[in-house]
Biotite code that builds the C-alpha atoms (Angstrom):
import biotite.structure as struc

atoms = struc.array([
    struc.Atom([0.000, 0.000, 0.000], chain_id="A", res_id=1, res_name="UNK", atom_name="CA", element="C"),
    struc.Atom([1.505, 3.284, -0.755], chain_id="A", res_id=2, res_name="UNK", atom_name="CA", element="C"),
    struc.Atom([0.699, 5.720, 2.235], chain_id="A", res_id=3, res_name="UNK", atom_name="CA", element="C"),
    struc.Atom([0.763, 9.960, 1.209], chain_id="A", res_id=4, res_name="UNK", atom_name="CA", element="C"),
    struc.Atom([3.271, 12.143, 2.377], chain_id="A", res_id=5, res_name="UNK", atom_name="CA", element="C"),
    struc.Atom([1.351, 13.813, 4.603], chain_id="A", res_id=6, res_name="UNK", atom_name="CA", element="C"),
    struc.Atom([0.301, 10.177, 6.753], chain_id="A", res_id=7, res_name="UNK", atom_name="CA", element="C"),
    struc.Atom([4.030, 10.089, 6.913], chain_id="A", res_id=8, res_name="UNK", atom_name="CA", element="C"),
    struc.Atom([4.464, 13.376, 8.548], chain_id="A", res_id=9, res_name="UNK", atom_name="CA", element="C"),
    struc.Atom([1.521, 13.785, 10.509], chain_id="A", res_id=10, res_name="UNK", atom_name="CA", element="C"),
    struc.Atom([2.651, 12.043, 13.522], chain_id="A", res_id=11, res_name="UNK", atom_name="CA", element="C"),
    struc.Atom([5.399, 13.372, 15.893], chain_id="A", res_id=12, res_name="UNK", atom_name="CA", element="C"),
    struc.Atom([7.518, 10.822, 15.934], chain_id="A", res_id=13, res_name="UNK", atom_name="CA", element="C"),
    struc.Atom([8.172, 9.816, 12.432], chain_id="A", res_id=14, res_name="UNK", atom_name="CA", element="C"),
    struc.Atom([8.971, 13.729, 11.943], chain_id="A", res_id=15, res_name="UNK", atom_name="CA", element="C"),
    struc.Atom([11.671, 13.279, 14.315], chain_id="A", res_id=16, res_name="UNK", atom_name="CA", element="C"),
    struc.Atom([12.336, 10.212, 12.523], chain_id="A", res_id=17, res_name="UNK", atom_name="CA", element="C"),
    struc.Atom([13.099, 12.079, 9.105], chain_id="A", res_id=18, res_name="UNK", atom_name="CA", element="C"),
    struc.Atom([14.785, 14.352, 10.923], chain_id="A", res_id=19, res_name="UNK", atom_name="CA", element="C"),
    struc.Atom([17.457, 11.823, 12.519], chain_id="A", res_id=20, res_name="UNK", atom_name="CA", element="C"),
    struc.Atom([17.931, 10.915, 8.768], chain_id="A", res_id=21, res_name="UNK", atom_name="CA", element="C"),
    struc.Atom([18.328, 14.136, 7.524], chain_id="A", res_id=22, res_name="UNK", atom_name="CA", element="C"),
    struc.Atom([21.465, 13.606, 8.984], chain_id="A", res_id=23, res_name="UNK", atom_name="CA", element="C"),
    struc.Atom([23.360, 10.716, 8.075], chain_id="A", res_id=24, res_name="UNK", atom_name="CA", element="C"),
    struc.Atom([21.795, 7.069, 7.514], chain_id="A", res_id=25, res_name="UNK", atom_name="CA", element="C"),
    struc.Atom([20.823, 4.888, 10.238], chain_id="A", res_id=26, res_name="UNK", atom_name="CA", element="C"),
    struc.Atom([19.497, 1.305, 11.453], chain_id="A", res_id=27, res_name="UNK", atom_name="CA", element="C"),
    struc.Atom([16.530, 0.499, 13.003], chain_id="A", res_id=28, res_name="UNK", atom_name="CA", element="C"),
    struc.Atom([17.699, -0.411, 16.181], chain_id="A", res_id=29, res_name="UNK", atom_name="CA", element="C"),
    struc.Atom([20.047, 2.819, 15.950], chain_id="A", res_id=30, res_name="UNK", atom_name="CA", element="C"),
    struc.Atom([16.929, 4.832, 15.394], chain_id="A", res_id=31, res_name="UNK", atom_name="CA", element="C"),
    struc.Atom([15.016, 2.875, 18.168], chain_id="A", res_id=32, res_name="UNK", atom_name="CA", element="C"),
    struc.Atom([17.584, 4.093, 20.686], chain_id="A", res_id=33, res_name="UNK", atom_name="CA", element="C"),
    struc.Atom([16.068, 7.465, 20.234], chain_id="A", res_id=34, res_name="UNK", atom_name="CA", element="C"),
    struc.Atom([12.438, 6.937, 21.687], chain_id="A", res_id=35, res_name="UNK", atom_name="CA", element="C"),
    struc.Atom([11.197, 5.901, 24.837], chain_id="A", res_id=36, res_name="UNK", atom_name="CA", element="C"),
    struc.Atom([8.688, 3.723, 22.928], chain_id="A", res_id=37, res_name="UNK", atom_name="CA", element="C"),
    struc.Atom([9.191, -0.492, 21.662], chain_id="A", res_id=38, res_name="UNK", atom_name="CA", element="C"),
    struc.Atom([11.137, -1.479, 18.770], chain_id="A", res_id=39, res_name="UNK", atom_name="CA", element="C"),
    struc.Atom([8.178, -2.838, 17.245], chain_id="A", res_id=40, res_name="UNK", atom_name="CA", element="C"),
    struc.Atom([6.745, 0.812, 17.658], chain_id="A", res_id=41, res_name="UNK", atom_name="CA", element="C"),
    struc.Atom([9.653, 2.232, 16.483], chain_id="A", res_id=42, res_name="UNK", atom_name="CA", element="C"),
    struc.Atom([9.716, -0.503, 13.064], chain_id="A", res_id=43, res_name="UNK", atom_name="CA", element="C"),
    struc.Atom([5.585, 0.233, 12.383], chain_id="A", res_id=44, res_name="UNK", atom_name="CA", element="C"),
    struc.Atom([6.567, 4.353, 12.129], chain_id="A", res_id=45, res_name="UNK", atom_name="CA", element="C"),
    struc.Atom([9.515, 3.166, 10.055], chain_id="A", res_id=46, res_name="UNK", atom_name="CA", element="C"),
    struc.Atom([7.105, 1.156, 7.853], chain_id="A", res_id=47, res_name="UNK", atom_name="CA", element="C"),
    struc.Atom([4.732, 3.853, 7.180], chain_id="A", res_id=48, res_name="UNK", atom_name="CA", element="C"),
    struc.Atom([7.709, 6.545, 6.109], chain_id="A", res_id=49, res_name="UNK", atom_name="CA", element="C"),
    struc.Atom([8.695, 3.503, 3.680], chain_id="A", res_id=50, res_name="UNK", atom_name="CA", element="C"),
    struc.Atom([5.743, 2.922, 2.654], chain_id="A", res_id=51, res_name="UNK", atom_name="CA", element="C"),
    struc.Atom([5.365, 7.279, 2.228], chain_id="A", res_id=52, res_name="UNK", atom_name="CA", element="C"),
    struc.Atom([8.722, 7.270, 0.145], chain_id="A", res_id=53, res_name="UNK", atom_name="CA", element="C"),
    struc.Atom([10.463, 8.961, 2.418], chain_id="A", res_id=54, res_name="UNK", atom_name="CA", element="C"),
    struc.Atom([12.619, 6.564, 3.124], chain_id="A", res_id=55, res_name="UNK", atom_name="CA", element="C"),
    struc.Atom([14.475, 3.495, 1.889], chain_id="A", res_id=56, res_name="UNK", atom_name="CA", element="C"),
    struc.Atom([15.666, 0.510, 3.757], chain_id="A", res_id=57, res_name="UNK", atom_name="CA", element="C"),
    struc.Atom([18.367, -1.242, 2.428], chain_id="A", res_id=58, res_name="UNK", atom_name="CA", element="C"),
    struc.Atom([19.573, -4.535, 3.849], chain_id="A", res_id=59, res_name="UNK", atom_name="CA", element="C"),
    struc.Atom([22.962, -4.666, 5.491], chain_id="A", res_id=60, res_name="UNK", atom_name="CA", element="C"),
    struc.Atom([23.803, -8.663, 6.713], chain_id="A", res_id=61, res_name="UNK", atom_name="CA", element="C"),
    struc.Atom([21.715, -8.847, 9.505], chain_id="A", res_id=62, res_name="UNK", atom_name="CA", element="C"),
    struc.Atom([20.808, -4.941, 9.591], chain_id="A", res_id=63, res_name="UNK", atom_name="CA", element="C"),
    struc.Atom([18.192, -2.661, 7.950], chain_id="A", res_id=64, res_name="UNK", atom_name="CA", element="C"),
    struc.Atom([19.509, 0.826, 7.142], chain_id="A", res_id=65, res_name="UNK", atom_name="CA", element="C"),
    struc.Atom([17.332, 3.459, 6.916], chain_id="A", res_id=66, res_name="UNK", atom_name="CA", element="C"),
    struc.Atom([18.000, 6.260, 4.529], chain_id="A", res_id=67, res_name="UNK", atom_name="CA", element="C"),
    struc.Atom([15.772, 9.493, 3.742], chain_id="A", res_id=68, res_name="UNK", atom_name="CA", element="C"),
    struc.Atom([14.497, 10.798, 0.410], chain_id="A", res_id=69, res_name="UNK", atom_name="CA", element="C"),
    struc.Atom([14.459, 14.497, 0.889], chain_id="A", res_id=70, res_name="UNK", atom_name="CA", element="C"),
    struc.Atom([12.844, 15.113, -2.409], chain_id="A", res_id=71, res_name="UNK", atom_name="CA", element="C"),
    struc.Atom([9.352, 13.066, -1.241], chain_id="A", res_id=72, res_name="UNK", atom_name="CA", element="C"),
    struc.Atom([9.026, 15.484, 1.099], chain_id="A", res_id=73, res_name="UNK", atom_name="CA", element="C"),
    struc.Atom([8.606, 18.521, -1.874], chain_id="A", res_id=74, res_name="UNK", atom_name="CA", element="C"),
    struc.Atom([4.600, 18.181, -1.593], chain_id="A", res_id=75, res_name="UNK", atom_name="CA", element="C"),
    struc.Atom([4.392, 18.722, 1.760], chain_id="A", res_id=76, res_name="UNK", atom_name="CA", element="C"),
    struc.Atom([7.422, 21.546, 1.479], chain_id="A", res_id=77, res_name="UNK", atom_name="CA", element="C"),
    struc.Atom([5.255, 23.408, -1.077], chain_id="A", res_id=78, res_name="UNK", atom_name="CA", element="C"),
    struc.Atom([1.891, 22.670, 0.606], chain_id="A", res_id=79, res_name="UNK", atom_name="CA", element="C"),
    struc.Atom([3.176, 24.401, 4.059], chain_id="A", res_id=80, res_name="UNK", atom_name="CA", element="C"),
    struc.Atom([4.874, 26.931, 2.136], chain_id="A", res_id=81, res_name="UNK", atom_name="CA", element="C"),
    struc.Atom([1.487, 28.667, 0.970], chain_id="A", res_id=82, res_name="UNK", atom_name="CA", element="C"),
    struc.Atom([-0.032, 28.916, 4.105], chain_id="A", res_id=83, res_name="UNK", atom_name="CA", element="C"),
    struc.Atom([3.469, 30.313, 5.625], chain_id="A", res_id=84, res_name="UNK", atom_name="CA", element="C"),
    struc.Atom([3.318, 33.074, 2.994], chain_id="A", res_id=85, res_name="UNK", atom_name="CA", element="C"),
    struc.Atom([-0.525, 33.625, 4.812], chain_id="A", res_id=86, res_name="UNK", atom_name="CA", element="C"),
    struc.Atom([0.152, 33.958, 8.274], chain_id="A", res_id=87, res_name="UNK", atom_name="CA", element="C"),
    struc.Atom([3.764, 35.832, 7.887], chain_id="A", res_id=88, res_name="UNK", atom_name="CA", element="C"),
    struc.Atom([1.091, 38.509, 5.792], chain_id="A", res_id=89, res_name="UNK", atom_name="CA", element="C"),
    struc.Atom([-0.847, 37.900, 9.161], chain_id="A", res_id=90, res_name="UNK", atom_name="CA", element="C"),
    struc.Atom([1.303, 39.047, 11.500], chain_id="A", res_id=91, res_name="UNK", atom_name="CA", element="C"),
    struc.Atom([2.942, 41.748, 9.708], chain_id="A", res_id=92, res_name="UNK", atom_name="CA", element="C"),
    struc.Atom([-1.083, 43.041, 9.557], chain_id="A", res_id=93, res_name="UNK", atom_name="CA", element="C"),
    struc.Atom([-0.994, 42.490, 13.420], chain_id="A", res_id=94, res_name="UNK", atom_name="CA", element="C"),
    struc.Atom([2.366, 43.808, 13.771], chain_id="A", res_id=95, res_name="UNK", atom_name="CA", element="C"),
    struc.Atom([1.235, 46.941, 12.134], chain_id="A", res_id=96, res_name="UNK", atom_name="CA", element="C"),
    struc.Atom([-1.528, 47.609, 14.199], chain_id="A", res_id=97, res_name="UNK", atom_name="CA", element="C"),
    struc.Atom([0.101, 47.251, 17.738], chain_id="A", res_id=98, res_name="UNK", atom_name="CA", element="C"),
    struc.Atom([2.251, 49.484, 16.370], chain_id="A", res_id=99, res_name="UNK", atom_name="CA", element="C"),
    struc.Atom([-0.376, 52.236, 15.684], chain_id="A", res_id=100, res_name="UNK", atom_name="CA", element="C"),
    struc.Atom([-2.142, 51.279, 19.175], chain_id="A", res_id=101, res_name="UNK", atom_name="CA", element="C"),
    struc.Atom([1.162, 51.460, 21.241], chain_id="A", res_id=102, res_name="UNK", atom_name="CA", element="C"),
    struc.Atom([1.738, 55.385, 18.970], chain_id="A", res_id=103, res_name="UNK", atom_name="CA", element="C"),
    struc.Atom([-1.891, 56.413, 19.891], chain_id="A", res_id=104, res_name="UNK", atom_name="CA", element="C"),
    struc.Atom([-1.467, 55.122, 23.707], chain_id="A", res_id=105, res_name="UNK", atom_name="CA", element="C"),
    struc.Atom([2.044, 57.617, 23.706], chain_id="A", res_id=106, res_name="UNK", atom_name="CA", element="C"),
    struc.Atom([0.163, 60.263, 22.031], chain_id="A", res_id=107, res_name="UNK", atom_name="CA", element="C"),
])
């Protein structure tokens, strides 16, 4: 089953998954080291972020080493991206206007 990039990033702890990738390659049971949660846990987040494309997992002897693919992650890039443009719009708006109330408050 292929799972969308946004199941793969919607939970907290296959974002900080991606992120310990972002960094260099690692195994399961290196990644599983990170958590407070089971290995099993750890392997069904790891399944869904393979399953995503967000990562590959390429068989190493006995170990599974995880590897990210940054550019999977361009939908969900671009689709935060236009709502980022919104709110910085947002609080430049708000920014403006406790700037006029703090100049009316000194007047």
């Amino acid at each position: 089953m292929r799972r969308d990039i946004f199941q793969a990033i919607a939970d907290p702890v296959r974002r900080e998954i991606i992120d310990k990738l972002s960094d260099s390659s690692l195994s399961i049971n290196q990644i599983a080291k990170s958590f407070d949660i089971s290995r099993p846990a750890v392997s069904k987040h790891v399944k869904i972020l393979e399953e995503s494309g967000v990562i590959t997992i390429e068989q190493l002897g006995r170990e599974r080493i995880c590897s990210i693919n940054p550019k999977e992650l361009v939908p969900a890039f671009l689709w935060v991206k236009q709502y980022h443009r919104l709110w910085e719009e947002r609080i430049d708006s708000f920014e403006d206007y406790l700037n006029t109330i703090t100049k009316n408050k000194t007047k």
